[in-house]
N, C-alpha and C positions, 0 to 999 in steps of 0.2 A: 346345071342346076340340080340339090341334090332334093329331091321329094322321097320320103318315105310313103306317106297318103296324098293321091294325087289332088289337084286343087278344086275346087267343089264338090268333092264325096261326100255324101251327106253324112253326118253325124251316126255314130253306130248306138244302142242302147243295148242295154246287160242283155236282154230279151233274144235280141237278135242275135248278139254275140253265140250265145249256147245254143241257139238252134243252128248257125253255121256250124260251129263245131259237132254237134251232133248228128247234122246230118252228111257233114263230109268229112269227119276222122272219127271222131270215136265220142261217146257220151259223156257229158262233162264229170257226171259221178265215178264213171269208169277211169276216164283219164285220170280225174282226184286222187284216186284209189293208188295210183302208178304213182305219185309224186306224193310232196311235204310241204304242200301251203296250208296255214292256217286256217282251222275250218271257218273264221270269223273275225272281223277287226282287219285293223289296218293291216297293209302289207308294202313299204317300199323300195322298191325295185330300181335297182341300177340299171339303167338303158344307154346303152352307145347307141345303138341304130343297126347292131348288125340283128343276124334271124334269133339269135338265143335268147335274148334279151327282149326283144320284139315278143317274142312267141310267149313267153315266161308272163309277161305283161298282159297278152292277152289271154291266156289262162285264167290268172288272178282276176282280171276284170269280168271274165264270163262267168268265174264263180259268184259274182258280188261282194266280193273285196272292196273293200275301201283304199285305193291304190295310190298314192302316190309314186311320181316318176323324180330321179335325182341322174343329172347328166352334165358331166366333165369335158369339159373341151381343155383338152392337154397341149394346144396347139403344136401340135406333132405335124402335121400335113396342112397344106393347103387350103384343104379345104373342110378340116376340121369344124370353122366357125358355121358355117354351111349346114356341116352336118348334125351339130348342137342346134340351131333353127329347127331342122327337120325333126326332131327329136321335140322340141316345145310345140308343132304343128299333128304332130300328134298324139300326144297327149291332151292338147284343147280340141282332136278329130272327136277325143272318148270322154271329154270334159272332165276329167281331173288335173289334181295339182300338178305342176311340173317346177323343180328348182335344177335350174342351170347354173352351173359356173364356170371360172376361166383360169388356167393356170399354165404355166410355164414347167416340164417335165428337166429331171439335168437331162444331159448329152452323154454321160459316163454310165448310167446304168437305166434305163427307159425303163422296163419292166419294175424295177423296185420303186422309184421314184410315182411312177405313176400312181402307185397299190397305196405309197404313202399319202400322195394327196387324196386321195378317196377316203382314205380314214381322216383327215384333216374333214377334209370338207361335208361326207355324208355321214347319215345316223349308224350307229357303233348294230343297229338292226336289218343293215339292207341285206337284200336277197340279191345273188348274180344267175346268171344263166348259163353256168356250167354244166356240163352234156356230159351222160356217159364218155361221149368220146375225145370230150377233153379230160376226165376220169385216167382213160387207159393211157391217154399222152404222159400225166402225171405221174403215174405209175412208174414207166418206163423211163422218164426223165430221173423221178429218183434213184432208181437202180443201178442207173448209170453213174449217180453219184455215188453209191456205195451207200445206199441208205437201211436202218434195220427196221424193223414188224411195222414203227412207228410209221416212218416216209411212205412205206408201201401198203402202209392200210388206205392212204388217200386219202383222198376231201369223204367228209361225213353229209351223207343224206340229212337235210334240216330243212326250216323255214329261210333259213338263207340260202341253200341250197337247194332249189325242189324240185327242180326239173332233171337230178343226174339220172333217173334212171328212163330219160327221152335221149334220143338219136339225135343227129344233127340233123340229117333228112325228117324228122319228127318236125323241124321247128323250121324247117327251109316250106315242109306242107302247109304249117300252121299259119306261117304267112302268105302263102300261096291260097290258102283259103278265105284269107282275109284282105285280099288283094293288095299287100304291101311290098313296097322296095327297098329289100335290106340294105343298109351301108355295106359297101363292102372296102374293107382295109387291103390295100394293095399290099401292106406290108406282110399278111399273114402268108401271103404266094413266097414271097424270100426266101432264100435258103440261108438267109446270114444269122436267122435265129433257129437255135438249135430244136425249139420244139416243132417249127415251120418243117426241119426235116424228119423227124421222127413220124408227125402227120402223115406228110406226102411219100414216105420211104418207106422208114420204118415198121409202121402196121398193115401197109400194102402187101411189103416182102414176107410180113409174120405170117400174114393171111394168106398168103398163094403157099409157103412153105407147108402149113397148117392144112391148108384144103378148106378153110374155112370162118367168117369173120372173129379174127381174134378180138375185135372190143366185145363184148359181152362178159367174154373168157376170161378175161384181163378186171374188167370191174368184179365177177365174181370173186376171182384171187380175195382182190385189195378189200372185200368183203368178210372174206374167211378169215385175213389176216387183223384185220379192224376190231372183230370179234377176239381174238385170240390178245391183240393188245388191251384189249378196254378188260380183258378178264387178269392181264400182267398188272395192270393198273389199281384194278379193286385189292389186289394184292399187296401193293404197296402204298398205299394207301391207310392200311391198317400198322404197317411196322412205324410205332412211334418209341424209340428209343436214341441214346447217342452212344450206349456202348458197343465197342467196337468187334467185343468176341460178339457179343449177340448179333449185331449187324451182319457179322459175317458167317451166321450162320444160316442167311439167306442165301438161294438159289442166287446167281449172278442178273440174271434177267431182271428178278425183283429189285435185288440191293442196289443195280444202276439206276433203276427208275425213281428209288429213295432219294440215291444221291444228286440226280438230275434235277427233279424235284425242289430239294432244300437250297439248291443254289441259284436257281433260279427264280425261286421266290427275293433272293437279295438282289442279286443284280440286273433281273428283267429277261435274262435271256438262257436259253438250256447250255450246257456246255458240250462241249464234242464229244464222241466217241474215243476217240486218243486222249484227251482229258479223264474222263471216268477210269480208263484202263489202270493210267498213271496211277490216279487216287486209290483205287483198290490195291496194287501192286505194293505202293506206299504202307497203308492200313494193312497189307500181311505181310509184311516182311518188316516194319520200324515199330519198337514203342512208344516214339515220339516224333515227330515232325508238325514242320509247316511248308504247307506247299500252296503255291500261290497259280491260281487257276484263270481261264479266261474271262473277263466283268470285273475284274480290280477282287475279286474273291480272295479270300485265304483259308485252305482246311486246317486246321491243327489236332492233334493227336497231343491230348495230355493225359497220365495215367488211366487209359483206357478209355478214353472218353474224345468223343471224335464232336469239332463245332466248327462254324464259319462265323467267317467274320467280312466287313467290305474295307478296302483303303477309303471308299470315298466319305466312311464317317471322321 
């Protein structure tokens, strides 16, 4: 049976809520202070049932948020449906809303598919409870893809985001002071998903090599880097022209973020890195071309003058 709040706990109120918190972790203006919720208004919070999302919620509800809870049973496991019950049992322990749904994930890609139904089905506003330490997973996952300033600045501190700069043991306490029982996903123990290894391996090995916890080190990075992207960006940003000498009289840095940019405003999605190289390589070396790019795009270069266009009009 899965309980998250065991069955006749009595009902918690805002009240209570912040003086637990305050008197067994930290002061709720203090905690605030660490995180990026809303000082006001509504706030709805994606909750599976494990501690992140547990914790994140009750944050938000100790503040006096007006909380709603939104929760997916993907039927992935067993006992998924189980675990969405437990999930509406307690959000009516803290009497707010709670909307559950039900959906079928594919088999070919779990991870993507899932992240779609969430946007199908929840407010285009939820907030997740991503941790620091899923932060520095992130980090390292893109690296490994060969990702540039962009991939390795990481998820951005927000209202969607509020808790990354909490621990995972932050929010394993936070429910431990709140005497709840997180879900726990058996799958996260696996080693068949790559980030399941980087957790359990990879930032173990960083940190014993290191002499010391490498997450903090790692979100700092993808900090310094996030800044240095969001200032590439105010940059290009201002470059509105189609000619191609002027174009190219931008730094490389910039002129990609221009061209990533304009085409991805047509076709929905940014284009690769080996893409943009291509397009610039093209733009100094031809006076003319058409080169057909990934999203059905086309660039063309006519007397100087560089435009897109889409196949699918």
């Amino acid at each position: 049976m899965v309980e998250i709040v065991s069955k006749g706990t009595k009902r918690l109120s805002v009240g209570s809520a912040r003086a637990l918190l305050s008197i067994n972790y930290e002061a709720i203006d203090k905690l605030l202070n660490r995180c990026h919720f809303p000082s006001e208004g509504s706030f709805h919070a994606a909750v599976s049932g494990g501690s992140d999302s547990l914790a994140m919620t009750m944050i938000a509800y100790s503040a006096g948020l007006e909380v709603e809870i939104w929760n997916l049973d993907h039927q992935i496991r067993p006992t998924s449906s189980a675990e969405s019950a437990a999930v509406k049992d307690f959000g009516d322990w803290l009497g707010i809303p709670v909307h559950c749904f039900k959906a079928s994930v594919s088999d070919r890609n779990v991870e993507a598919s899932a992240r779609n139904l969430r946007k199908r089905f929840f407010p285009s506003n939820i907030s997740t409870g991503h941790t620091m330490d899923d932060q520095a997973e992130t980090f390292i996952l893109n690296m490994m893809r060969g990702s540039g300033i962009d991939g390795l600045s990481g998820m951005r501190p927000s209202a969607e985001k509020p808790i990354l700069n909490l621990r995972k043991k932050d929010t394993l306490k936070i429910c431990e002071i709140f005497t709840l029982n997180p879900v726990e996903d058996e799958s996260n123990k696996s080693d068949k998903y790559r980030r399941n290894r980087v957790r359990m391996e990879v930032i173990p090995l960083l940190s014993e090599i290191s002499g010391r916890d490498v997450v903090p080190v790692i979100s700092r990075s993808a900090s310094i880097l996030r800044s240095d992207a969001d200032f590439l960006f105010a940059l290009s940003d201002n470059v509105d022209t189609a000619c191609v000498s002027e174009l190219l009289s931008y730094g490389e840095p910039v002129l990609a973020r221009v061209l990533r940019k304009r085409i991805k405003a047509i076709s929905g999605y940014p284009p690769s890195a080996r893409s943009i190289d291509k397009l610039l390589a093209y733009m100094r070396e031809k006076r003319s071309f058409a080169l057909q790019m990934e999203g059905k795009v086309v660039a063309r270069v006519r007397k100087g003058m560089l435009s897109f266009e889409s196949l699918d009009v």
